[in-house]
N, C-alpha and C positions, 0 to 999 in steps of 0.2 A: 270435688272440683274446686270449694272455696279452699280446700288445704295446699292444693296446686299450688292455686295462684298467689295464697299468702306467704307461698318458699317463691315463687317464680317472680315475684314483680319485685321486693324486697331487692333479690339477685339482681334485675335486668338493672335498676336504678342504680345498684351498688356498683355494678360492671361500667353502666356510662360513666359514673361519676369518678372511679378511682383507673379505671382504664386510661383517658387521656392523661394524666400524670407519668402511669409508668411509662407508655408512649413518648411523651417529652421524653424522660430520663434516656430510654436508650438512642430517643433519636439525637440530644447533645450528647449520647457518649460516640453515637458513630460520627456526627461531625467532627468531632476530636480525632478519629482514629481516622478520617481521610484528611485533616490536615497535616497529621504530620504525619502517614503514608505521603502525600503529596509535597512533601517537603525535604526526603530522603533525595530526590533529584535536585541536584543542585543548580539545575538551568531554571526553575522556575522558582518563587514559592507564594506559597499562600498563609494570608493571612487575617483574623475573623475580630474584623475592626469595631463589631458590637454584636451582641445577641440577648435579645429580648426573651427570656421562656417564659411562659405562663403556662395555667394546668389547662388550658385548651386549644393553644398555639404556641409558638415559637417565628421569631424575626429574626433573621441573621444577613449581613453586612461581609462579603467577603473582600479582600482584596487582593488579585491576583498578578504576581509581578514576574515577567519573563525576561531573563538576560540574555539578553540578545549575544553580546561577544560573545558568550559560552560554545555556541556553533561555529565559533569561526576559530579557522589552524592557523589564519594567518600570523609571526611573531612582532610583536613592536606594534601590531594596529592600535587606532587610536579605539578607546572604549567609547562604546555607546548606553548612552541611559538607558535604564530597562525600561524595558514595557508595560504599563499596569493599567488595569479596570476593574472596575468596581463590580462585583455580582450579589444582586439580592435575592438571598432566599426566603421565603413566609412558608410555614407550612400549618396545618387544621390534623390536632390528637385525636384519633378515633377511640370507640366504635362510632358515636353518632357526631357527625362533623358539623359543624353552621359556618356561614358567613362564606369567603372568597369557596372552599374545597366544599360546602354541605354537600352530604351524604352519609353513605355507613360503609365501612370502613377504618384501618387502623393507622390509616394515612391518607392526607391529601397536599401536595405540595407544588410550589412552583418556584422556577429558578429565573431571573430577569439577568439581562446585560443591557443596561441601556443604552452603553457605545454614544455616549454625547459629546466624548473626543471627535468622535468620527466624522460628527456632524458639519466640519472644516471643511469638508469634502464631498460628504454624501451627503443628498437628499429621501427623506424616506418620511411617512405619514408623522404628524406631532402626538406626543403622549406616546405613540409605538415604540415597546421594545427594541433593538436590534435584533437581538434572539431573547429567546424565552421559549423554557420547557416547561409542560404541568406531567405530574405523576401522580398517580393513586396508587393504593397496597390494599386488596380486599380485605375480607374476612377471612378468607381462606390461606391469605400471605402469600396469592399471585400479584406482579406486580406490574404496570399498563402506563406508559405514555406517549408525549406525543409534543414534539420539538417545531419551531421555524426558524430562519432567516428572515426578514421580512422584506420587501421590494423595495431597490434603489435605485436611484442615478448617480451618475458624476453630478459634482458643481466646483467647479475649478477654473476660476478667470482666464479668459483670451484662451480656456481648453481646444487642441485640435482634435482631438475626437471624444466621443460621448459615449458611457457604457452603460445599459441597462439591465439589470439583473430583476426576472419575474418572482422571486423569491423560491425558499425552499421550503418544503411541509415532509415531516418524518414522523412517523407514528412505530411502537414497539411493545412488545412484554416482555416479563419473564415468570416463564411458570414450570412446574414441571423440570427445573432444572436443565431451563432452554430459554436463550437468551434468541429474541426477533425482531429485527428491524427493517423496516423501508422507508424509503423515502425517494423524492420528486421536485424538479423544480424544472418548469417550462420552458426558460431560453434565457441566455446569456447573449447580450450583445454588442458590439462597441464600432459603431460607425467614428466614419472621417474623413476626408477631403481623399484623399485615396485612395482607400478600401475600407471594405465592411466585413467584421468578421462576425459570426454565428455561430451559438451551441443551443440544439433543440433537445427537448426531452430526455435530460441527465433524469436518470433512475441508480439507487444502489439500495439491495437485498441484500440481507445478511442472517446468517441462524449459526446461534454457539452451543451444541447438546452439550454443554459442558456446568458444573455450580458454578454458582459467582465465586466460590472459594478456590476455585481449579481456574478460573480465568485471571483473579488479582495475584496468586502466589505462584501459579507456573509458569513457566518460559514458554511452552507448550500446550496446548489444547486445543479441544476438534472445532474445527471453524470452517464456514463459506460464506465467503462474500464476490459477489459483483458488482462491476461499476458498468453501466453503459451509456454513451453518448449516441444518441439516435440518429443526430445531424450534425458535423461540421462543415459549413462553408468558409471560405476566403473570395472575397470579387472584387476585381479588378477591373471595373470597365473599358478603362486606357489599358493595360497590361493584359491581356485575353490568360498571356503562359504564362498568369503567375495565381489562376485561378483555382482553389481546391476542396472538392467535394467529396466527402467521408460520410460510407451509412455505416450506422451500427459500428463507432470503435467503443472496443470492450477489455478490461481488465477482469479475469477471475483469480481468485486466490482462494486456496481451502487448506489447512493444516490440520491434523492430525495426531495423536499421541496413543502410544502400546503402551497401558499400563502395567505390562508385564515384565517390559528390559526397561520401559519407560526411554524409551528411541523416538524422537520425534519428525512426524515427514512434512513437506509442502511444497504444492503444485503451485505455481504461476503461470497464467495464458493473457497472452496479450491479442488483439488477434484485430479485424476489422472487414466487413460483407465485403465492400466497396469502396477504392478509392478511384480519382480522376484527379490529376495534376496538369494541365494544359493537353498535352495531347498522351500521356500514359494514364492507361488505365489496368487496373488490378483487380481484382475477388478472394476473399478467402484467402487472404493474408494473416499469417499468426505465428508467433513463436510460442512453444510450449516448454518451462521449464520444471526439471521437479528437484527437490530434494530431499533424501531418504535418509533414514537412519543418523538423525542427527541425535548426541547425547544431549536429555535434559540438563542433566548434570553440569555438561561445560557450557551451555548456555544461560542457567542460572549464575554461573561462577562469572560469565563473562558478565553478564548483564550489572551483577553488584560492581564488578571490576572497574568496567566502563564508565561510572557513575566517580569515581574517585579522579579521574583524567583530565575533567570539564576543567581546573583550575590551573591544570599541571602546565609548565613551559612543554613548548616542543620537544625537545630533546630529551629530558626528562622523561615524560610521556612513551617516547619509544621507546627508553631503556625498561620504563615498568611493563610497556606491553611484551616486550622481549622476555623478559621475567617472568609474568605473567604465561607464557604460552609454553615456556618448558616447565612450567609446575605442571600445565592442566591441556593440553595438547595429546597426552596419550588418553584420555580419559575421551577425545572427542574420535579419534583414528580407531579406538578398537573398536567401535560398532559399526565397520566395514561403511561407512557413508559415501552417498552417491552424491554425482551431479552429472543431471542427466538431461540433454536435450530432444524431449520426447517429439516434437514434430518444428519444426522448419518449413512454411511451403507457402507457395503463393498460385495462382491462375491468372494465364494475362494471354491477350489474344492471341500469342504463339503456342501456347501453349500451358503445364501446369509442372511446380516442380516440388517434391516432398525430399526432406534428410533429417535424421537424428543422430547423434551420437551420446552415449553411455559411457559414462566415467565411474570406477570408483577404486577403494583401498581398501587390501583385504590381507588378511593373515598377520596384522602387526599386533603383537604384544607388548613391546618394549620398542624404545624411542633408540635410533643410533646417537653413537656418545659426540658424533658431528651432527646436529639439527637438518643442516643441510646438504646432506650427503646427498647427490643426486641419484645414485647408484642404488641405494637403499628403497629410496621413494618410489623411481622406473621401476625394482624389482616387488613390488607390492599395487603397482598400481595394475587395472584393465579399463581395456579403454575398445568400444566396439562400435562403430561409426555406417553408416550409408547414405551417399549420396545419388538421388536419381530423378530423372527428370526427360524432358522428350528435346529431340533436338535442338526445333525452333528455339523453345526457349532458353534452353543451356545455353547456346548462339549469342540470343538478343542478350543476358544475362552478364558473358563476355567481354561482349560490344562495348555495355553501360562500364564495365568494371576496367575496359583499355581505355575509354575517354577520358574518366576520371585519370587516369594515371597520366595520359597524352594532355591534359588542360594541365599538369605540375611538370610538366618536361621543359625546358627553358627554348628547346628545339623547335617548339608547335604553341609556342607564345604567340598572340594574336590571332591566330587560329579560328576560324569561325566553326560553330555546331557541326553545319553539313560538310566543312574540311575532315572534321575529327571525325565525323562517325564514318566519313568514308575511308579515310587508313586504319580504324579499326575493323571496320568493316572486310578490307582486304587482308589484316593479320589475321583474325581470331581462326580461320581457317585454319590455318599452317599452325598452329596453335596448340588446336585441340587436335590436330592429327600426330603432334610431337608428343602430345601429353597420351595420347593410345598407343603408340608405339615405346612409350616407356613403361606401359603396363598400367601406368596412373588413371588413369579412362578404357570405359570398356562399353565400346556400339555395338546397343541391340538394335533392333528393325524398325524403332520407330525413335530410338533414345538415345542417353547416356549411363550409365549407373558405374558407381564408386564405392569403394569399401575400405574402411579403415581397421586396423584389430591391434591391440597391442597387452602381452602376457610375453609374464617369465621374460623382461626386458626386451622383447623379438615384435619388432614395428613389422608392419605386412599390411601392405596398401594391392587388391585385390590379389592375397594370399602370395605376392611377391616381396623377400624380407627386402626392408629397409636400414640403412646404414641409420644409426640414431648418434647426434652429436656430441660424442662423450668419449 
């Protein structure tokens, strides 16, 4: 037992002691390797205004500057100064940590924004952060943290309205080559002399089964994330019809990649339980998009492409993106890609109505020697559509869709609400019975349904062909 321990404790001492060294070394080699990763985008850059390493911590000083004109297409606008704040990192060399990170472990770190520009504006606790994350890196080289926003107000002289933000709390890992996140913050709110608006229990979930090395160098990989808003209000005490109440609006997004053609997919669903706008109400409202079979390849090529544009003139810019898409344009059409609108519908006291349509391009191998040959495109694309729905609603649907048109007719100018909904009210009839006797609409017993299809250039709207404009 004493031969053990005269190899084992020697070891453990020699491990604390030469352990946080090598520690430091790779964690100032990865600071290196994400500032200038980070610096390859030309809308922002960073840069690491001091760094203190020692053999049992590291202090680093970052400063991060976003140019703002970079997003804008406008030509001739005037430039805006960039935007920059300062971020501090401290982090504690494991295995055994002391001081801000103790513990054990190969890392313990934390990232501050103190946001004291901000403070012009907003009011938020003294000494607090703005944001600030801490991270830890077991032993094991799982890695666990946990991010805030922290609670504000306005303060903005003679301000007419006041906005209070309950702050935000995010916790995550990554382990197992599975990146996890959640996070939460109670309510957004901004009163004022005329209305009060409201956002309750924003939530977003997120999980990447994918490496950190498949998340920073592909275009693609497997992902889900949700966002949801639990509660929107708008109120209007004076204004009753300009009042509106939202349960559950919700954003999902989930991508996907076949490491096999390495074709990339992704779903988007917008959607929401419950709305109330003055006197309309809705349920189950959502549009669902997806897209299939995109090539990594051309969106890796696009992604670097894109990235050289930020400084380009206009016009310039068009002629490289033009360039750009007859070099690598076939590279994106041969993997037959979709865009597809998997569900469309809503429910509202009339009734309830669902439609999708499915697009895609299939059989190209070679590009025509015209880009935009129309002829070419029609003869490769399908296209398969349905619309259907129950009377009432199809009706009220109309209704809303002739007034909007009748409130821009110079005819039915000054017009009050109940004028307009009552002459659309007497069209949409004669309408929808024109649009059934051209075959366009087809009444079932309690509905409408609609069908779009188009192959081998032949348009066909409930299997009657269609003349197509060409």
């Amino acid at each position: 037992m004493k031969k053990v321990l005269t190899v084992l404790l020697p070891a453990a001492v020699l491990t604390g002691v030469v352990a946080p060294k090598i520690v430091g070394i790779q964690l100032e080699s990865s600071i290196d390797e994400i500032v200038t990763a980070a610096n390859e985008n030309s809308a922002y850059t960073v840069e690491v205004k001091s760094m203190d390493s020692s053999w049992f911590s590291t202090q680093t000083t970052f400063l991060v500057s976003l140019d703002v004109s970079a997003f804008s297409d406008v030509s001739g606008a005037p430039e805006i100064d960039p935007f920059s704040v300062e971020v501090d990192f401290s982090a504690s060399h494991g295995p055994f940590r002391f001081g801000e990170h103790a513990g054990f472990g190969w890392l313990g770190w934390t990232l501050e924004v103190a946001g004291d520009q901000l403070r012009e504006h907003l009011v938020w606790a003294e000494e607090a952060p703005f944001y600030q994350i801490h991270g830890n890196m077991n032993a094991l080289g799982g890695y666990y943290y946990n991010d805030s926003i922290t609670p504000f107000t306005t303060d903005v002289e003679n301000q007419k309205a006041q906005l209070t933000f309950s702050g935000f709390q995010g916790k995550g890992q990554y382990q197992d080559e599975q990146l996890a996140y959640q996070g939460s913050a109670d309510s957004l709110t901004v009163t004022s002399e005329l209305r009060d608006f409201k956002v309750e229990r924003l939530t977003m979930d997120m999980t990447m089964p994918s490496s950190l090395e498949a998340i920073f160098e592909s275009a693609f990989y497997d992902s889900d994330t949700t966002i949801n808003l639990g509660v929107i209000k708008l109120i209007n005490d004076k204004e009753q019809e300009e009042n509106v109440d939202i349960a559950d609006l919700y954003i999902k997004a989930s991508t996907e990649l076949n490491p096999e053609n390495q074709l990339g997919n992704m779903q988007v669903a917008y959607g929401t339980k419950k709305v109330d706008i003055a006197e309309f109400h809705g349920e189950d409202l959502a549009l669902e998009l997806e897209v299939t079979n995109i090539s990594q390849e051309f969106l890796k090529s696009y992604q670097d492409f894109a990235v050289s544009l930020n400084k380009l003139p206009t016009e310039e810019a068009t002629a490289k993106t033009m360039e750009f898409m007859s070099e690598n344009l076939l590279s994106l059409v041969a993997g037959e890609p979709q865009l597809n609108i998997t569900s469309l519908r809503g429910t509202f006291p009339q009734g309830s109505f669902n439609s999708n349509l499915h697009t895609s391009l299939v059989g190209i191998s070679a590009l025509p020697e015209q880009p935009l040959d129309p002829a070419f495109w029609l003869s490769h694309t399908l296209v398969d559509g349905e619309l259907s729905g129950d009377k009432a609603v199809i009706e009220f649907i109309a209704v809303q869709v002739m007034k909007a048109q009748l409130k821009n007719n110079p005819q039915t100018q000054g017009m009050s609400e109940e004028q307009l909904e009552q002459i659309a009210a007497q069209q949409v009839p004669t309408i929808l019975a024109s649009l059934e006797q051209q075959g366009l609409l087809v009444s079932t017993n309690d509905g409408y349904i609609s069908n779009v299809s188009l192959k081998d250039s032949e348009l066909k709207v409930n299997e009657k062909p269609m003349p197509l404009p060409l």
